[in-house]
N, C-alpha and C positions, 0 to 999 in steps of 0.2 A: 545708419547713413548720416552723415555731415548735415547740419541744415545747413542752407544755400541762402545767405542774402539776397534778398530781390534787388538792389545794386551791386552786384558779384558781376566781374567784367570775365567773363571767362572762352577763350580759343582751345576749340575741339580740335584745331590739324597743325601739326609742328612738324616739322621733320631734325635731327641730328646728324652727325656724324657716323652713325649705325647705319644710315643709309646716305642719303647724298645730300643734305643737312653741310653745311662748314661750320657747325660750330656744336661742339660735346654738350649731352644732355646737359649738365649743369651750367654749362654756358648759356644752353637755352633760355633755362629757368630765369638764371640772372637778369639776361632780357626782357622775360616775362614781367618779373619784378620792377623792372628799369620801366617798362614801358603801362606799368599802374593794373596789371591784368591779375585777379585774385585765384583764377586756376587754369590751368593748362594743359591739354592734352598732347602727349609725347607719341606719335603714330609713325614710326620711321616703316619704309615700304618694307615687308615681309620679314619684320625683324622686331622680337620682343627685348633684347639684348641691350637695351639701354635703360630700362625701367629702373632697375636699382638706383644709379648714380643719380636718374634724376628726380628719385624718391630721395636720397638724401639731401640734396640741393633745395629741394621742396622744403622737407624739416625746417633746415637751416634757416629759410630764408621767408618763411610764412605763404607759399604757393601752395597750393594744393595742384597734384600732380593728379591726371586721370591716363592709367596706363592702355595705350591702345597699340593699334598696329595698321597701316594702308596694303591691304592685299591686291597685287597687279593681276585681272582676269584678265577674260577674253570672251566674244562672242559675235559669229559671222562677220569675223574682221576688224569689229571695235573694241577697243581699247578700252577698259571699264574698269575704275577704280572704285575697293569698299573699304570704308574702315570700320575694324573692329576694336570697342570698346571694353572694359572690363572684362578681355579671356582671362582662362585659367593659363598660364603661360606653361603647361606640363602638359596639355590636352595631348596625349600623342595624335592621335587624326590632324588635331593642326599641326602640332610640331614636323610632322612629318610633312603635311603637304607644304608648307614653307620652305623646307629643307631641299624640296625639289623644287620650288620655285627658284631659290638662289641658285642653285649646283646649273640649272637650265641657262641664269643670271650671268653667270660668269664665265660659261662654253662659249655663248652667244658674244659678250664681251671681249674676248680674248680674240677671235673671229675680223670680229670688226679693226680689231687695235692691227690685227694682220693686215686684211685689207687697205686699210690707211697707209699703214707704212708700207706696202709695195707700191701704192700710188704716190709716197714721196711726203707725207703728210708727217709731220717732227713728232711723233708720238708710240713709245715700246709699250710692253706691257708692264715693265719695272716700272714705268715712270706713272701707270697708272695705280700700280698696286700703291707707289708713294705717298698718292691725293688721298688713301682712305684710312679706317683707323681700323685695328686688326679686327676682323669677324662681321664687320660691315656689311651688307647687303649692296652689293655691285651694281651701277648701273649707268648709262650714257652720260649725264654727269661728270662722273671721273674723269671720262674720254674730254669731254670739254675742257676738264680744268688743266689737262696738261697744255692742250691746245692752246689755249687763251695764255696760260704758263710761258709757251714757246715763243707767243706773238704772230699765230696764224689767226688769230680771233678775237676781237676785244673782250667779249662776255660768251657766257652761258647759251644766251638766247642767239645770239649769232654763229656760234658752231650749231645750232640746232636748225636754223635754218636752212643751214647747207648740208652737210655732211652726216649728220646725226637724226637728220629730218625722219621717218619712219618709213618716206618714198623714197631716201637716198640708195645707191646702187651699194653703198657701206654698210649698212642697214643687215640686222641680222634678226629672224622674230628669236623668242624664247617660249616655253613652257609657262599657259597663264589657264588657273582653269576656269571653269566655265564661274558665271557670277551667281548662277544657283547653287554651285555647290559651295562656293566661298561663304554665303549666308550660312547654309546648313552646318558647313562646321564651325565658324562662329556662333553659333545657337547651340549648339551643344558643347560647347567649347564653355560655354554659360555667360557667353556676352552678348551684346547689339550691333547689331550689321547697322551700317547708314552709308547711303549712295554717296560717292564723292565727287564734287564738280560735274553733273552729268549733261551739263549742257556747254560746255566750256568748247568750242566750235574752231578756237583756234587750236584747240590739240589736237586735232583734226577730227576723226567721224563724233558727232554727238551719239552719246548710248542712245540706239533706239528706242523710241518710247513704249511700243508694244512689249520690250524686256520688260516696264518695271511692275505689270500686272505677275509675271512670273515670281518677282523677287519679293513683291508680296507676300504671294502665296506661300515663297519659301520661308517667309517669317522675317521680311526687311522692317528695321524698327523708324529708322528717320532717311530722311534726303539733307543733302548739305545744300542749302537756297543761296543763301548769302555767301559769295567766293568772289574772286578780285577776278578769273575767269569769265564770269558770268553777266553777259549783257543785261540792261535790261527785261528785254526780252525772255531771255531765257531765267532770272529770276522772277517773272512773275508765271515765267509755263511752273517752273519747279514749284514754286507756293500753294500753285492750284491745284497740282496733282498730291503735295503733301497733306489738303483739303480733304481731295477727292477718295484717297487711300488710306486717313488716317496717319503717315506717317509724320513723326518729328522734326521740323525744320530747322536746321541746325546753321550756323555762321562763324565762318573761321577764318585764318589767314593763309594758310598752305605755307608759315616759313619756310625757308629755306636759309637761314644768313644771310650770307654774302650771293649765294648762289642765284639768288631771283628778288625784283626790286617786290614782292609782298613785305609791308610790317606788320609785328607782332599787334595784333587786337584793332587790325585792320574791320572787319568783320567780326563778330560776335553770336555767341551762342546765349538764350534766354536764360534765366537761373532755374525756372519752370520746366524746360526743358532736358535739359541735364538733372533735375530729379527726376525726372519719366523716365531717363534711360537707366538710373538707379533703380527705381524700381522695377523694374523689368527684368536687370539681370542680379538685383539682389547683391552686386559686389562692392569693394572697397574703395574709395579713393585712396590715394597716396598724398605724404605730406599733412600740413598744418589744413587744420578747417575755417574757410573763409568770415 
């Protein structure tokens, strides 16, 4: 394992163009670089598919890249996001259950982009397939960026309030499973599971607190505390529960580019912390060591 400077500025949640990200892993990186942060983690939702490009940009450019992934559950109606750290990107049990996460991603997709357009809304499904980069992990995003594209919506956040909202009548669910099993195959997959934004209130239902004794049990290694999401409020419930469970409290930005106003190294993860999750799953960083 890498040693980690105890002043190493390092963001555990990025997203790319692999998933609904504007800007390609290496692009990422670059920002990363630009904005003074010594490692970064690439978690694009339900998609390992950009790890190479941005282990090479990493090389290049002296970031140390930590290859992860944001896997989309589900549980009695909430919405619960993990990400996974240092998989083995071959695991077939993941690889597979990802594979139906996206195929479910882009039925539901396709759905909606119908919907709209019978209601008159400037949006096909060519024009969505255009916003993405091939192999992408599909998601409302897209649907926003033509929208905003067309000049039905200034931003992101404004077609999500109306049309894309998860109570809108456009609204289509998909295939998410449950968040114990997301753990368990990330654990044997030979990575670390950690709770993403679980208090974040305006995504709408906060993860029920009584789950996260479950995703203990299932072997959850951290909780994300620190997120731009997260009131105060709900970063000091998350701190206390990370106390109370032993779990890793992790601090990141959720980039997205262009897509959402978070900046890179907004929030931060400990140097202390990210060797815990090395050591736990025994795996490699990507790129230069800080």
């Amino acid at each position: 394992m890498p040693r980690l400077a105890p002043s190493a500025r390092i963001d555990l949640h990025v997203h790319s163009t692999h998933s609904d990200g504007t800007e390609t892993p290496a692009q990422v990186v670059r920002r990363a670089q630009e904005a003074g942060l010594d490692v970064v983690a690439l978690t694009d939702h339900d998609a390992v598919s950009g790890w190479e490009e941005a282990d090479r940009a990493g090389r290049e450019r002296g970031v140390v890249v930590v290859p992860g992934l944001e896997m989309s559950c589900s549980v009695g109606g909430a919405s619960v996001h993990l990400l996974g750290y240092l998989v083995d990107p071959t695991d077939p049990d993941l690889l597979e259950e990802l594979g139906r996460i996206r195929r479910s991603r882009d039925g539901r997709l396709r759905r909606m982009v119908d919907r709209l357009a019978e209601a008159g809304f400037p949006v096909s499904w060519e024009e969505v397939l255009q916003q993405t980069s091939a192999g992408a992990s599909l998601g409302r995003p897209h649907i926003a960026d033509v929208l905003v594209l067309r000049g039905r919506y200034p931003d992101r956040d404004a077609a999500f309030a109306d049309v894309l909202h998860s109570s809108s009548p456009f609204h289509v669910a998909h295939y998410a499973p449950d968040p114990r099993r997301a753990v368990e195959l990330v654990r044997s997959a030979g990575g670390a599971a950690v709770l993403a934004h679980p208090f974040a209130a305006a995504r709408g239902r906060a993860v029920p607190r009584e789950l996260l004794g479950d995703l203990v049990e299932a072997g959850l290694a951290g909780i994300e505390v620190d997120h731009r999401d997260h009131d105060g409020t709900g970063r000091d419930l998350a701190g206390r529960l990370a106390t109370r469970h032993g779990l890793l409290p992790t601090g990141s930005s959720d980039y997205h580019g262009s897509g959402k106003p978070n900046r890179l190294g907004e929030h931060t993860t400990q140097p202390r912390v990210l060797s815990a999750l090395l050591e736990r799953t025994g795996g490699q960083l990507l790129g230069a060591s800080p």
